[in-house]
C-alpha positions, 0 to 999 in steps of 0.5 A: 230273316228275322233280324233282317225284318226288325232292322228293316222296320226300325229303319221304317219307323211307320207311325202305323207301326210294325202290323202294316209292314208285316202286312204288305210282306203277306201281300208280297207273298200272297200275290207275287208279283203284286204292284206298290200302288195295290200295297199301298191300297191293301195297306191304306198308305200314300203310294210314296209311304208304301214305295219307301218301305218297299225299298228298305225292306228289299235291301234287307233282302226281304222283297225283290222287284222282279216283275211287280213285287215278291217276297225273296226265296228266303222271305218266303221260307220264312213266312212258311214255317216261322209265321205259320203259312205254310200249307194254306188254301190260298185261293179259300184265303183270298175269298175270305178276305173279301168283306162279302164272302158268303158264310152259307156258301163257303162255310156250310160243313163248318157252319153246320158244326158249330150250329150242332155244338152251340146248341149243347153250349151250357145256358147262358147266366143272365145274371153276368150278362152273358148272351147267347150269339149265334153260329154265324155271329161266332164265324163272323168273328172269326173271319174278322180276325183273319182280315185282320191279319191277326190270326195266323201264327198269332196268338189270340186271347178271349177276354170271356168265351160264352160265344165259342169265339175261341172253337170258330177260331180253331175251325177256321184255321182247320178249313184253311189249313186241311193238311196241316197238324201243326198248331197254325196259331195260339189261342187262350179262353179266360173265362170265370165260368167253368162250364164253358171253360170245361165244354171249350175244353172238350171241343178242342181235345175232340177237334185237335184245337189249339186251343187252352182254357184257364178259370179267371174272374176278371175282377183280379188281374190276369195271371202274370204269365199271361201278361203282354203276350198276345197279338190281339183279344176278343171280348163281348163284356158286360154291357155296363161303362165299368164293364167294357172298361174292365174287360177291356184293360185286361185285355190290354194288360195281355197284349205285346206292347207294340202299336196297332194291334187289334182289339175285338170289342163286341158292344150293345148299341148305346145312347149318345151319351152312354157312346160319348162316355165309352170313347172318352174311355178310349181315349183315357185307355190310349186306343184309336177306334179303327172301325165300328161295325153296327148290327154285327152280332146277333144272339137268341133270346137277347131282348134287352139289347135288341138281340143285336149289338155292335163290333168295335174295332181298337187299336194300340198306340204308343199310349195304350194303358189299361185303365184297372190294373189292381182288383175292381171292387164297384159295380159290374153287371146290369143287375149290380148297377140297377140296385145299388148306390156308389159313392166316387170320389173326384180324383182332382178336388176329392168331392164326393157324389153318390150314384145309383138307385133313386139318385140324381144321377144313376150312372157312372156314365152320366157322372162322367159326361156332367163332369164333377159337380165341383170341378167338372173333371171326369175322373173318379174312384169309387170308395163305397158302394151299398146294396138297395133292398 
């Protein structure tokens, strides 16, 4: 069946790329019998678009036309037991998959787990910008990953994890699945601090999480093992432009290489040019913003940024390259921004500016929206950075 999928899929060759066929295959299984004009609503297609790749997947003997659509005997055994399905809680999956699902309600047992776990978290260290979200906000993630239809028999990466994004993951799964022990997905924590590492641990050893933790500074590249591995990631970086940028291409540097799969970026709200600055980064970096969510994330004790921040939702293309691959050696957190002074070199003409404490221009955001004082090109490397007393 897994042959008969891919050929299906190669035959389709859906600009959308593979996700939105293995999607309307779900909406087959899920709701037997469903119409091709809901497939092609689920799926945002034209209804023509959805009617083609219908009928290409059901001479693959995946689907059949038998009152409405539906996955064949086989399609179904196969979702079951190679895409993870097997013994879900449909009807709690369908209400999950509603944007208004009410948390307090359908998660209250869950919620009140995570709020008794969250509040023996270890202290958040300031000094990496890390921040403190609240249950819900973890939850709430979790859920955004599921109606995304990337957590179910996917493998998951957190890019950082001081929000447990990793635990609410492996809860859920446990409430759609209550009679299952197999591992219904795979989840991976990079983190460099070893206190959350070692507390994610121990939840997931207690809870039976499928969940692994690896010591990572994400100055160095990812272990190559960890290399184009995974279906989608999760990261709240540093809420610097060099900071999301380096988050971010290691991210990618972890993903399969397949277009449209998604990126969880947890961001703090910005000004119009800081904004401007980011996507341009998105653009260099090959990805499509697919949603942006404001007022998303909540934290305690985060006043800097308003105790709330923004998700943005990515997607692959043909064209997804992370932007670092080697070692980063400039500025990272806030702190290493507001006290010091960086030298970028134009990677068109070779100009040199300096960028920082009591400069003209004081970030790399700024430099990159006014473009080379020489050639107005937005593309630097750094060659020096110095501390200010």
């Amino acid at each position: 069946m897994r042959k008969n999928i891919e050929k299906a899929s190669e035959n389709i060759r859906l600009q959308e790329g593979f996700p939105v066929i293995e999607q309307l295959i779900l909406e087959c299984y899920l709701k037997p019998g469903i119409s091709t004009k809901n497939l092609a609503r689920k799926a945002l297609l034209p209804v023509p678009v959805a009617t083609a790749i219908k009928k290409e997947l059901i001479k693959a003997d995946v689907l059949k036309q038998d009152r409405g659509v539906r996955c064949t005997n086989e399609a179904n055994t196969f979702i079951e037991n190679e895409w993870k399905y097997r013994g879900l809680n449909k009807a709690l999956y369908q209400t999950c998959m509603e944007n208004t699902v009410d948390l307090k309600r359908e998660f209250s047992d869950t919620l009140l787990q995570l709020e008794a776990l969250f509040q023996l978290r270890p202290q958040v260290n300031v000094q990496i910008d890390q921040s403190a979200c609240t249950p819900e906000t973890s939850l709430k993630r979790a859920l955004l990953c599921l109606q995304e239809h990337s957590l179910i028999g996917k493998q998951i990466l957190c890019v950082g994890d001081d929000d447990l994004v990793s635990v609410s993951l492996g809860f859920l799964l446990k409430r759609l699945f209550p009679n299952e022990t197999g591992d219904k997905a795979f989840i991976d924590v990079v983190d460099i601090d070893e206190r959350f590492l070692s507390f994610i641990r121990e939840i997931a050893e207690k809870e039976s999480l499928p969940i692994k933790c690896h010591q990572v500074d994400l100055r160095q590249p990812l272990p190559e093992k960890m290399l184009g591995q995974f279906d989608c990631f999760f990261t709240d970086p540093p809420y610097t432009l060099q900071g999301m940028s380096l988050f971010v291409s290691r991210g990618i540097s972890a993903l399969k290489r397949m277009k449209g799969l998604p990126m969880f970026l947890s961001f703090a709200h910005k000004s119009p040019d800081v904004t401007l600055a980011m996507q341009r980064e998105f653009v260099r970096m090959g990805l499509v913003i697919n949603e942006m969510l404001p007022r998303f994330n909540e934290y305690n004790g985060a006043q800097m940024i308003g105790n709330r921040s923004q998700m943005i939702i990515l997607k692959t293309t043909d064209q997804t390259t992370p932007e670092f691959t080697a070692p980063f050696e400039d500025a990272l957190y806030t702190g290493e921004v507001k006290r010091t002074v960086r030298t970028y070199r134009c990677k068109q003409c070779g100009e040199a500016t300096l960028v920082g404490f009591q400069r003209d221009i004081s970030t790399i955001e700024e430099l990159k929206n006014q473009g080379c004082p020489n050639c107005k090109n937005d593309t630097f490397d750094l060659i020096a950075k110095k501390e200010v007393d």
